[in-house]
C-alpha positions in Angstrom: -94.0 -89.7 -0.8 -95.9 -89.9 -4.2 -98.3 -93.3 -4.6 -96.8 -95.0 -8.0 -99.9 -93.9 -10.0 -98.9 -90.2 -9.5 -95.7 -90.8 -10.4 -97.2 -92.3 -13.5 -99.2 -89.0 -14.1 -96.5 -86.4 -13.7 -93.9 -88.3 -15.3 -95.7 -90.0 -18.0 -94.5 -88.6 -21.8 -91.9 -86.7 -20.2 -88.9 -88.1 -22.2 -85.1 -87.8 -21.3 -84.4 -85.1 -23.7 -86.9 -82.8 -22.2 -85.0 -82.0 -19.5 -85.9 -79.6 -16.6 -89.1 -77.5 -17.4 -89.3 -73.5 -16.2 -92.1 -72.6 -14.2 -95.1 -71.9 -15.8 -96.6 -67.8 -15.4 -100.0 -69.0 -14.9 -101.2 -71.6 -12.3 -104.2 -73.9 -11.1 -107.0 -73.7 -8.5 -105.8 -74.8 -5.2 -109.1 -75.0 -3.7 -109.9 -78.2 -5.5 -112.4 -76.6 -7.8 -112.8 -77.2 -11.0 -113.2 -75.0 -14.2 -115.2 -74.0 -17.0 -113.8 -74.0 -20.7 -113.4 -70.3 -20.6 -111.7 -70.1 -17.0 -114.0 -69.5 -14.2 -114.4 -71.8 -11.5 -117.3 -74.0 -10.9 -118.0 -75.0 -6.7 -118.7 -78.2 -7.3 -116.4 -79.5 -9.4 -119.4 -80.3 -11.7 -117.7 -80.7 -15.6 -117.4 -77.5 -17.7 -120.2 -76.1 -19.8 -120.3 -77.2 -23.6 -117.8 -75.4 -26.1 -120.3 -75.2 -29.0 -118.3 -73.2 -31.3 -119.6 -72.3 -34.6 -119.6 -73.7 -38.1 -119.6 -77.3 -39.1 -120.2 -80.0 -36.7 -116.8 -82.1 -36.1 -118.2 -85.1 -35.2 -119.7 -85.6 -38.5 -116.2 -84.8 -40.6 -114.8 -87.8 -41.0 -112.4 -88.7 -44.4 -110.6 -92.1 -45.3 -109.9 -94.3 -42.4 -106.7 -95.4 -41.5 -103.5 -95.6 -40.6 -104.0 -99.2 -38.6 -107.5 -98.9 -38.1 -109.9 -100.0 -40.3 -113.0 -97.1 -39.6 -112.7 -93.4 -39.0 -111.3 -91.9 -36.4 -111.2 -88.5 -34.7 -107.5 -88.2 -36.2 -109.5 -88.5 -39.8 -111.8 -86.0 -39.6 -111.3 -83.0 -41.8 -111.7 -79.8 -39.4 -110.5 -77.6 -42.1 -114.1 -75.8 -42.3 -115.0 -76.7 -38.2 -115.8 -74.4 -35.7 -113.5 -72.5 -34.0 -114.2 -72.8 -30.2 -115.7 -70.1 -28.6 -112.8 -69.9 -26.0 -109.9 -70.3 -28.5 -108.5 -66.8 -28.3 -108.4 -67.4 -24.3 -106.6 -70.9 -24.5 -103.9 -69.6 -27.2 -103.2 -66.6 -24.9 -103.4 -68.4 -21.6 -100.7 -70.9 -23.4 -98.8 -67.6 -24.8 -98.5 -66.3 -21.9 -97.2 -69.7 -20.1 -94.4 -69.7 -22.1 -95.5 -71.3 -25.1 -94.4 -74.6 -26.9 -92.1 -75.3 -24.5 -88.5 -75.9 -25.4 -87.6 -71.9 -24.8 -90.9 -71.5 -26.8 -89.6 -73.2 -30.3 -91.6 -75.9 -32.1 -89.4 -78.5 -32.7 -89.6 -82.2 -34.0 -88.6 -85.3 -31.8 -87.7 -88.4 -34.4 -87.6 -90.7 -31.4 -90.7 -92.9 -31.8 -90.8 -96.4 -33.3 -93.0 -98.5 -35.0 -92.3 -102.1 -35.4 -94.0 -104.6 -37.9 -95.2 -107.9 -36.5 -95.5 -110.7 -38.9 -97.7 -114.1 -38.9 -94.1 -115.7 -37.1 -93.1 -113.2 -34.9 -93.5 -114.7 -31.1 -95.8 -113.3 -28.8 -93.8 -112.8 -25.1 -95.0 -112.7 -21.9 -93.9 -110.2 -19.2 -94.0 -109.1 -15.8 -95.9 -105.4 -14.8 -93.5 -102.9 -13.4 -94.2 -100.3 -11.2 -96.2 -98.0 -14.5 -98.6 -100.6 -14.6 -102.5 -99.8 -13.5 -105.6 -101.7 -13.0 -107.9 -101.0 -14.4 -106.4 -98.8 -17.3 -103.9 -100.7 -18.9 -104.1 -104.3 -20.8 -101.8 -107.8 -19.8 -101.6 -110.4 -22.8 -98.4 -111.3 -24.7 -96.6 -108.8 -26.7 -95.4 -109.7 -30.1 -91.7 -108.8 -30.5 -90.2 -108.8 -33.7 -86.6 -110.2 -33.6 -84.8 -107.5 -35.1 -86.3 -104.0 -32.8 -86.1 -101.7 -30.2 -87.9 -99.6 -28.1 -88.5 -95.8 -28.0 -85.0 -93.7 -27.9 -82.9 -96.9 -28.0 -80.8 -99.0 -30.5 -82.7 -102.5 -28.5 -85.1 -103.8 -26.6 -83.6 -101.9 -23.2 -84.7 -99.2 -21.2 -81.1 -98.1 -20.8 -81.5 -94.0 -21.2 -84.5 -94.2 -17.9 -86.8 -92.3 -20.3 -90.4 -93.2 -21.8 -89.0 -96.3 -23.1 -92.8 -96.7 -25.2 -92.6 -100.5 -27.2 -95.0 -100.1 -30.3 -95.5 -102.9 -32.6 -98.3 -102.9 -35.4 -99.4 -106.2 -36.1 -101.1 -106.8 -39.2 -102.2 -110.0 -39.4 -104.3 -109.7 -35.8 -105.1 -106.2 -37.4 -103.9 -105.1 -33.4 -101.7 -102.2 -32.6 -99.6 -102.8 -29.7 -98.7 -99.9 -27.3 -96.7 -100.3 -23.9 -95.5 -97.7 -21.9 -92.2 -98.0 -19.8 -90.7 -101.4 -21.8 -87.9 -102.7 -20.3 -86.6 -106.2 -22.0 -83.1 -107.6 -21.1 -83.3 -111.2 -19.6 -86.8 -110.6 -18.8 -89.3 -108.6 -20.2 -90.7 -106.1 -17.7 -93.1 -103.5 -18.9 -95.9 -100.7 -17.7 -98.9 -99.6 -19.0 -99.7 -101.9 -22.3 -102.7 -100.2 -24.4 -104.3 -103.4 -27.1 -105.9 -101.4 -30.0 -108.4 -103.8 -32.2 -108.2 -102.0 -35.5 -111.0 -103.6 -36.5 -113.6 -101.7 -34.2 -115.6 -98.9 -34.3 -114.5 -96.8 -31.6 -116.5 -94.7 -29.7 -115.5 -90.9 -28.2 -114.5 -92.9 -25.0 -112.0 -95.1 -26.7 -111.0 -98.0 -24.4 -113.1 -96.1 -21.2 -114.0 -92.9 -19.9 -111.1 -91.5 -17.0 -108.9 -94.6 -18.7 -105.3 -93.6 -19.7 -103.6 -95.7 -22.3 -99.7 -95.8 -23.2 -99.8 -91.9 -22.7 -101.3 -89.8 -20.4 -104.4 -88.4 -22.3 -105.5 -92.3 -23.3 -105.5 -92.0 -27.0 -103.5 -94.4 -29.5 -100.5 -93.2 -30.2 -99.0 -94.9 -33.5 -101.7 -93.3 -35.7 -101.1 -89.5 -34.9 -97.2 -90.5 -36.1 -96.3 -89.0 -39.2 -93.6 -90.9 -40.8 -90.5 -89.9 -43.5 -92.9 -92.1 -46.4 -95.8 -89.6 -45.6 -93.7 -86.5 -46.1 -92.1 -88.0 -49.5 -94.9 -88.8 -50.3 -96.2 -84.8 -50.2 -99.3 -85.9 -47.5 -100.1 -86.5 -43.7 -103.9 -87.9 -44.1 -104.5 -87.4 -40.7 -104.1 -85.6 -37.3 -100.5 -85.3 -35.4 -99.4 -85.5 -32.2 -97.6 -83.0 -29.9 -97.1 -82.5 -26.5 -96.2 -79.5 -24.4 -94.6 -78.9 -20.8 -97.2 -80.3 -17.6 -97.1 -76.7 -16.2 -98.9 -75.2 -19.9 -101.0 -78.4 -19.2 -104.9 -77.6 -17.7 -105.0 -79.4 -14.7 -107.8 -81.9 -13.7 -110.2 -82.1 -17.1 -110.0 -83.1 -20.4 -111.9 -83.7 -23.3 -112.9 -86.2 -26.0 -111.1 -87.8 -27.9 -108.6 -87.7 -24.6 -109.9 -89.9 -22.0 -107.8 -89.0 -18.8 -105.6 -86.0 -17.4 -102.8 -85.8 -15.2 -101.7 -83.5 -11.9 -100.7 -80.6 -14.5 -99.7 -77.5 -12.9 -101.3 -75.1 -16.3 -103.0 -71.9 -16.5 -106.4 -72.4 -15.2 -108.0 -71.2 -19.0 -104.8 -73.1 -20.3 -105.0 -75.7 -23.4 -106.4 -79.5 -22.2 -105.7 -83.4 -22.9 -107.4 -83.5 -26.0 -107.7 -81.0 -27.4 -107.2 -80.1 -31.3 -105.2 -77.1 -32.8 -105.3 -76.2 -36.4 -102.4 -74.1 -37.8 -104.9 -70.7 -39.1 -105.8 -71.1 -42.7 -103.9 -67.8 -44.1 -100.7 -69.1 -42.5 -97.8 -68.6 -45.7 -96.9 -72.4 -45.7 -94.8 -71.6 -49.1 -92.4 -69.5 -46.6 -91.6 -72.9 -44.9 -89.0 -75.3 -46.2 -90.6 -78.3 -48.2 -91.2 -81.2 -45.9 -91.9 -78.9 -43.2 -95.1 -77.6 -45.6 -96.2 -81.2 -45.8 -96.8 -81.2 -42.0 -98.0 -78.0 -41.9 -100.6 -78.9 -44.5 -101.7 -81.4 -42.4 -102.0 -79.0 -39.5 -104.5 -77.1 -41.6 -107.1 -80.0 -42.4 -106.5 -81.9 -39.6 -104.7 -80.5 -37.0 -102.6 -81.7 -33.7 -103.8 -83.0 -30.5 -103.0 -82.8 -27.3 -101.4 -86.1 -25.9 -98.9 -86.2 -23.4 -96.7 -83.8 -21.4 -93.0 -83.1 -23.0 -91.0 -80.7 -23.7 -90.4 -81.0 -27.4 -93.7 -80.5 -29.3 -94.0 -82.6 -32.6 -93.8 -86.4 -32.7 -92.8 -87.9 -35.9 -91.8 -91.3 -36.6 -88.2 -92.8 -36.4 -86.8 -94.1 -40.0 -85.5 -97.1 -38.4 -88.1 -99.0 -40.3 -89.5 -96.8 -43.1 -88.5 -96.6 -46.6 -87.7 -93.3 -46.9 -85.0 -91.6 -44.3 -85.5 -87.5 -42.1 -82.2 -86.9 -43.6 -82.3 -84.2 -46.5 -86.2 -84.5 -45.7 -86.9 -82.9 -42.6 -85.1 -81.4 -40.3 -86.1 -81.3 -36.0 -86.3 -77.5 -36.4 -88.1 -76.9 -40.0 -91.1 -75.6 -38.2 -89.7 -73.7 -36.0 -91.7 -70.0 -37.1 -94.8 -71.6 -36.5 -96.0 -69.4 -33.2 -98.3 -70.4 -30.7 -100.7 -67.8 -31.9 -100.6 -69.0 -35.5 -103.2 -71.7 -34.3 -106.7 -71.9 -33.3 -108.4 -74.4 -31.3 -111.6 -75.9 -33.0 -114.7 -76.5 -31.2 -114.9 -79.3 -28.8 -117.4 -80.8 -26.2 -117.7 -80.2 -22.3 -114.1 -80.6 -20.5 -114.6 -84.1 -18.2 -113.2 -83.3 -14.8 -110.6 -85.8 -14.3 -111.0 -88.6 -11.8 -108.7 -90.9 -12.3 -111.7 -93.6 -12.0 -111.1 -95.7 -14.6 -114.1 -97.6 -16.6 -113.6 -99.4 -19.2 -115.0 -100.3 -22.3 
């Protein structure tokens, strides 16, 4: 039987609408090897050689901070002129040939997500850690829970529908964003692995610790890679997305920054990795697209979409629950669908970090 922490990796960002994923065409070393960016196995399981890439160095693009946190981020930084990686033509194929986005192969936008707004008042509750709860990884101190809320795919608090059940609350006046994974509150409040993002820090490529996972898989923040019905009204996504693809596209055993952990994938062994970042190609005909679907696809162009989490449905946006503006007449889950996998390259990034699972925190 599988330990609860594996069941954590495999299942983790898999939500209920995913549903049962195909069998991937490629698949992963068996000999416990691990492998270099461009595919080839290294004997000692020793991390990949650097991906230099060419062109502008991506470290130093950074843009306006924000949103939640205070200083740049990686999901800030304009990689509209950044390298392309030397072995991006290898990952989009290897991901091609896999099958693609997932989802028979169609991009498609999941409105599930929530953000909730603490206030100065809102009451900070204790809970009890479930069985998605690790030590070291995750966080334990009192959640604030706004009165009027719910969690991830739900109309409340409960974790009725079995799936991620993520509990995200931005609260403003601690400047903290607040990220559990697995939320369950009926008479009691049980949850899994809670992520505590100070928005007021500087925070370096490890994030909260190297081999660390956070309220997803790859260990980033979740909230900020969100883009939400005001952004798209508003004709601008100032920063990087989210999206996800099936665990058997998934690279198994390494990621790289700004991801901080990997799971048991079953991906092609040259396939994409936690982590990291594809830009939609320059040349793409974003006019051709229907008009909110261009704002996101704008965004895809200057700052691209990183690899989070394992799903089957690739684009996160935000819910409307609790935004001004509503998805309705806006954008619609299948407005960018006719973006291919191929229509994207993957910009230069560091050495891939074998994954150990050993988590050290920050």
């Amino acid at each position: 039987m599988l330990s609860e922490r594996m069941r954590h990796v495999l299942f983790i960002g898999m939500a209920l609408i995913s549903g049962c994923l195909s069998a991937a065409d490629g698949t992963d070393n068996t000999d416990g090897t691990d492998t270099t960016a461009d595919g080839t196995a290294t004997a000692d399981g020793s991390a990949a050689t650097d991906d230099p890439g060419t062109g502008v160095d991506v470290s130093a693009l950074t843009s306006t901070p924000g949103p939640y946190f205070a200083t740049s981020m990686f999901f800030n930084r304009d990689i509209s002129t950044a390298g392309k990686s030397s072995n991006s033509d290898t990952i989009i194929n290897a991901l091609n040939k896999a099958g693609g986005w997932g989802n028979g192969n169609v991009i498609q936008i999941d409105f599930a997500l929530d953000v909730l707004n603490a206030t100065s008042t809102t009451p900070k509750k204790t809970w009890t850690e479930n069985a998605d709860f690790y030590n070291p990884d995750c966080d334990h101190v009192a959640m604030p829970v706004p009165a009027v809320g719910n969690i991830e795919d739900e109309t409340g608090y409960a974790c009725t529908g079995d799936g991620d059940c993520h509990l995200i609350v931005w609260d403003p006046t601690g400047k903290k964003l607040y990220e559990m994974f697995r939320a369950n509150i009926t008479t009691t409040f049980e949850g899994g692995c809670q992520a505590v993002w100070d928005a007021t820090k500087t925070w370096t490529s490890s994030l909260r610790g190297e081999q660390c996972t956070s309220a997803e898989a790859g260990g980033m923040p979740i909230a900020p890679l969100l883009f939400t019905a005001d952004e798209v009204a508003a004709g601008h996504i100032d920063h990087a997305i989210r999206f996800i693809l099936p665990n058997n596209r998934i690279r198994k055993g390494v990621y790289v920054h700004p991801a901080t952990h990997a799971t048991a994938t079953s991906g092609p062994s040259n396939g994409p990795m936690y982590g990291v970042n594809f830009r939609l190609r320059p040349d793409y005909p974003v006019s051709s697209l229907p008009k909110g679907a261009q704002v996101v696809a704008r965004a895809m162009q200057k700052y691209g979409m990183y690899l989070a989490d394992g799903g089957n449905i690739a684009l996160t946006a935000q819910s409307d629950k609790h935004t001004t503006h509503k998805w309705a007449g806006l954008l619609g889950s299948h407005d960018l669908a006719a973006l291919k996998v191929t229509d994207f390259q993957v910009i230069s990034h560091g050495a891939a970090i074998p994954w150990t699972d050993n988590c050290s925190r920050n």
